[in-house]
N, C-alpha and C positions, 0 to 999 in steps of 0.2 A: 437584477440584483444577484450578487453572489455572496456563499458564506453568510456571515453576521453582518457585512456592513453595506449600504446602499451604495450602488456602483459610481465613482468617482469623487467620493469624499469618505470618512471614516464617521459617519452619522450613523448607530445602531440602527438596524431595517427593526421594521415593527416586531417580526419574532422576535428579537433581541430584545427590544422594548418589553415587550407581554413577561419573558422570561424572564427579565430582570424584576420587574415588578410581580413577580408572579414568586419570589424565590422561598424558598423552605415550602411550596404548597404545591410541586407536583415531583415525580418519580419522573429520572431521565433515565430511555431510551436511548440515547445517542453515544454513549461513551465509548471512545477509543483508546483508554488509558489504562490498561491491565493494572496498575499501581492504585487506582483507586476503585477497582474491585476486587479488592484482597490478595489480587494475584501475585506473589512478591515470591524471586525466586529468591533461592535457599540461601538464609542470610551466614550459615557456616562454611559454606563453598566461596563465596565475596568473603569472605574474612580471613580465607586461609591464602584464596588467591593475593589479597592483597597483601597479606601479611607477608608474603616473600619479595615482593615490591621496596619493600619501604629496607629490607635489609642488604640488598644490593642496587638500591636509586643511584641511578645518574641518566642525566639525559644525552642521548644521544638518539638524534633523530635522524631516520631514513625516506630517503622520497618517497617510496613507493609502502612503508611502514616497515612494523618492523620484524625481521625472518619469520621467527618463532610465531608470533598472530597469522602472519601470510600465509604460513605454512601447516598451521591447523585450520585455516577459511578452504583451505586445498582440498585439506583430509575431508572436511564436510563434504566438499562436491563429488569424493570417491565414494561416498556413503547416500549418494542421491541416487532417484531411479527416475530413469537411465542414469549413471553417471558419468559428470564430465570430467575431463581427463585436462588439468591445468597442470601447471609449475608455478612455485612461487612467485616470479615475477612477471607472474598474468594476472596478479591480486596488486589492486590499490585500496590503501584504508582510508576512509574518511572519515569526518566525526559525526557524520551522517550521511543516509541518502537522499537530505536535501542539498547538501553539500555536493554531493556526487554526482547529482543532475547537473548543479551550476558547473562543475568541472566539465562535464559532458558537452554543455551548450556551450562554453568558451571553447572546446576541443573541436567541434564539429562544423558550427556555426558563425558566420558573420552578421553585422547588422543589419535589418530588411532580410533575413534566411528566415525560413519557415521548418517547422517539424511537426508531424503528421500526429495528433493526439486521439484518445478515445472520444466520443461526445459527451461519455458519460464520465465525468475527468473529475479527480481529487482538486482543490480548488488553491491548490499549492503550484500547479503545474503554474498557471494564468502569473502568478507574481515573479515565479522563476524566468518567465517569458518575455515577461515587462522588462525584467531587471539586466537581461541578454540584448533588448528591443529587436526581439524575434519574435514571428506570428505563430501561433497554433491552428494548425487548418484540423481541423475535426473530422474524423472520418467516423462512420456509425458501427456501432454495436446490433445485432437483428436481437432484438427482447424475444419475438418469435420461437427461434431458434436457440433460445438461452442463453441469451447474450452471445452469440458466436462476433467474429469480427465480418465486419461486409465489404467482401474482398472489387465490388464494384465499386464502392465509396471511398477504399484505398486508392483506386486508380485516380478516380475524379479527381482527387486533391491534389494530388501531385502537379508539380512546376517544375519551372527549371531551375527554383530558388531551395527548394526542397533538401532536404540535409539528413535525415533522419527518420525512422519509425518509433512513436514510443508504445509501449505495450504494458501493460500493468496484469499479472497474472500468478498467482490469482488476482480477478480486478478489485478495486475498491471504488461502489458498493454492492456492486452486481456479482460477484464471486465467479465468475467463468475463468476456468483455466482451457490455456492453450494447450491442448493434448497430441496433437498434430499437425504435420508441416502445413506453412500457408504458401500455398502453390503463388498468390497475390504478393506475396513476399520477396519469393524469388526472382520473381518476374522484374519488379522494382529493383534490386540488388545496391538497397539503401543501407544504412548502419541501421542497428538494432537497440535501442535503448529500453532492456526487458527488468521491469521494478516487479521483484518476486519476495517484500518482504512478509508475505502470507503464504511462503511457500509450504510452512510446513502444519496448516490449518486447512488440512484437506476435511471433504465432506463428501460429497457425491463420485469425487474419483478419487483412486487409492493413492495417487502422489503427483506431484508440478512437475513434467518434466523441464530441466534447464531446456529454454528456447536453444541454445547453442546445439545441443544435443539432435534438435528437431531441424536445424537449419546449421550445418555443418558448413557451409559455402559460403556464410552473409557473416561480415566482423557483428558480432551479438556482444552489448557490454552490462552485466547481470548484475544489479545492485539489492542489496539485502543486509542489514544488519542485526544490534542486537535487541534495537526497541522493543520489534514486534516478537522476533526468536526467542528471545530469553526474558520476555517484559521489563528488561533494563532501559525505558527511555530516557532516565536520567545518566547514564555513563556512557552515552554520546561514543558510538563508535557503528560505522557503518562501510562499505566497502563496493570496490567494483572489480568484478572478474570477467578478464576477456578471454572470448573462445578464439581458437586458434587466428581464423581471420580479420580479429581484430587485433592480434602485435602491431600492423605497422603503424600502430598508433600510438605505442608505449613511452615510444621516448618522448613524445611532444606532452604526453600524459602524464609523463614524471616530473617533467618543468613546472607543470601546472601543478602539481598535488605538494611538490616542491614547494612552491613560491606559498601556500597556505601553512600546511603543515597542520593539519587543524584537528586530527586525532588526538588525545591526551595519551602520555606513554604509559599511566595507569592501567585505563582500561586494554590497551595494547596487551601490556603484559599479563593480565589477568584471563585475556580470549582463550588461551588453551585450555586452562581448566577450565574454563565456562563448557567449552564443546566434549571436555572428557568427561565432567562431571554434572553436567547440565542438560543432558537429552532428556532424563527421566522426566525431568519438570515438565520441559515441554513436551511430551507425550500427556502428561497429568492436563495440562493448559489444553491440548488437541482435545483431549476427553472429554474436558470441562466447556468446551465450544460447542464442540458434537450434540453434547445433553441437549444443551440448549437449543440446540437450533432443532433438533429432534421435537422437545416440547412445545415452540414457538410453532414450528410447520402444524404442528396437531392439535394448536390450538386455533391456527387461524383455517386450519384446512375447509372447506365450504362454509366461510363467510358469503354471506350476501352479497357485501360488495369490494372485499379485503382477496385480492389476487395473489398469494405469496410461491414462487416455483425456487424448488432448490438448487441451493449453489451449488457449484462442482468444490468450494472451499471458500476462505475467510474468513471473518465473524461474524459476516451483516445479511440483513433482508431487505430487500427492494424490492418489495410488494406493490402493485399498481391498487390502484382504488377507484371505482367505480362512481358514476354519478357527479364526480367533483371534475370543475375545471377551474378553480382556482387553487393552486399550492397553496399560497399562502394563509387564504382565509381557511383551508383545512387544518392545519396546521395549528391558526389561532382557535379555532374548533376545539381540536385535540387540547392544547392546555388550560382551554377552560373549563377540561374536564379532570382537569389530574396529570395530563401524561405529555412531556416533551417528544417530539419526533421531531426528523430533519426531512424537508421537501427534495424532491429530485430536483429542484432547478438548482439547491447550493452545489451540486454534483451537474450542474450545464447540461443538463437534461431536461427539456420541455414538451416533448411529446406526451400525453395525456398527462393524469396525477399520479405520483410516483409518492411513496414514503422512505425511509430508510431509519433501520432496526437495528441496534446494536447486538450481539448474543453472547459479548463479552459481560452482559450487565449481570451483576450477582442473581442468582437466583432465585432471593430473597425480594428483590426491586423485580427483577423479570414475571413473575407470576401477579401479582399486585399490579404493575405497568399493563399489560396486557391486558387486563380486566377493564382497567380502565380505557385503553384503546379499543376492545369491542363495542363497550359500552356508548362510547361518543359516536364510532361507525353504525351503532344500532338505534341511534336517534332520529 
């Protein structure tokens, strides 16, 4: 099973069930929604940006978006450590980076093509796959090692149908950031598809560097938006920036991003001041993670049988759990005590029991939730 719903029809799997019947009686865990933990950036910076909007509207729309957005998504990457060194028309906008995957996999891929994904994979990648009818060959994460990537299981996967790397870094839910070149990488001399929308939710290391930056040689195409940046998931704008060695990709990538068009010229217009006036928040937001995950790690630090090692960044914990080999029935465990969590299989990960912790969850839910999760684990 993946996600909410049992593999091959849309029938809720039993956690969904329990959850549902279970609802106003336990504190979730799980949230990936900044907008419903209070987190809401600055509603007078959205009011002013759009307030110049509406007095010079017209549409006119650009394939690749449009200057002014392109060209403060630029600024960002001069302000990155290391920083990468774009021009505007190495930026494509999207209305997201789910969007900007599907661009990628019509860009790269044919049908029966393969692309090399985490094991431990967001459960978005598997429908995006479907929807291309391309495989995801899984290569491993070493938990061992921190999540690092396991640059022999990169190799194994590979075919001659092979199209792709995708990298998720910081990852989601395992938070390991790529900090240095993958010798395994090079070696492949595959395209890069590196999803960095938790780039700026560091923890354990001081900052993400752009893969491009780290692999200067491999076309690397860098997707990130303002969901997770600015907790804007509702104004839908997300983007892809290619490192030098992936230009000769642009025009066939203009066609495509052309033929949708699927950014709103709103929020377009509105990205500059987001990024002029909007870092402070998300510095407030990194702060507001950090607490957390700070609190989470010391509260579960030598549990009996609760495993939690820190991210290098993100928002989440993916603590192993001892004693248990069934996900699921932990899981149903858990909110029979009060507290939602999400198993490591909705994330395609089966290797022993895994949980996964959100540390964007209010404060207020986090300290109450966690009591409750000791408590069921000390049963």
């Amino acid at each position: 099973m993946t996600g909410f719903f049992a593999e091959g029809d849309l029938t809720p799997n039993r956690i969904e069930q329990a959850r549902i019947a279970a609802a106003g009686h336990y504190i979730d865990l799980t949230s990936s929604n900044p907008t419903h933990q209070g987190l809401l950036f600055p509603r007078a910076v959205l009011e002013t940006a759009a307030g110049r909007y509406w007095s010079q509207r017209r549409y006119d729309p650009q394939p690749r978006g449009q200057l002014a957005a392109r060209a403060a998504i630029r600024s960002y990457y001069q302000q990155r450590t290391p920083q990468l060194g774009l021009h505007p028309d190495d930026v494509f906008i999207t209305a997201s980076t789910s969007e900007a995957y599907s661009l990628l996999f019509a860009l790269l891929t044919e049908p029966g093509d393969n692309v090399l994904a985490p094991v431990v994979t967001y459960p978005l990648f598997e429908f995006l796959a479907e929807l291309h009818h391309i495989e995801l060959r899984p290569y491993a994460l070493d938990e061992a090692r921190s999540w690092r990537i396991d640059p022999a299981s990169l190799h194994a996967q590979v075919d001659r149908r092979t199209r792709a790397v995708l990298i998720v870094s910081p990852h989601n839910p395992t938070g390991a950031i790529v900090t240095e070149p993958l010798p395994a990488l090079t070696s492949l001399g595959l395209p890069v598809i590196c999803d960095e929308v938790f780039a700026e939710f560091t923890y354990r290391v001081p900052a993400t560097p752009p893969l491009g930056t780290l692999h200067p040689e491999l076309p690397v195409f860098h997707l990130n938006g303002i969901s997770k940046l600015f907790a804007l998931p509702d104004l839908k704008l997300g983007w892809i920036a290619l490192s030098q060695m992936a230009r000769p990709y642009a025009e066939r990538l203009e066609l495509l991003n052309d033929t949708f068009l699927g950014s709103n010229s709103l929020s377009q217009h509105m990205l500059p001041d987001l990024f002029k006036q909007g870092m402070e928040f998300v510095e407030e937001m990194r702060v507001y993670v950090q607490r957390n995950l700070d609190y989470s790690l010391e509260r579960l630090a030598n549990h009996s049988v609760l495993r939690a090692q820190p991210p290098d960044g993100g928002y989440y914990l993916f603590p192993q759990v001892a004693g248990w080999d069934d996900e699921e029935a932990l899981v149903l465990h858990c909110l029979q005590h009060g507290v939602l969590v999400h198993p490591g299989y909705f994330y395609g990960y089966e290797r022993g029991a895994h949980l996964m912790l959100s540390c964007l969850t209010a404060p207020e839910q986090l300290t109450p939730g966690l009591d409750r999760l000791i408590a069921a684990l000390d049963v």
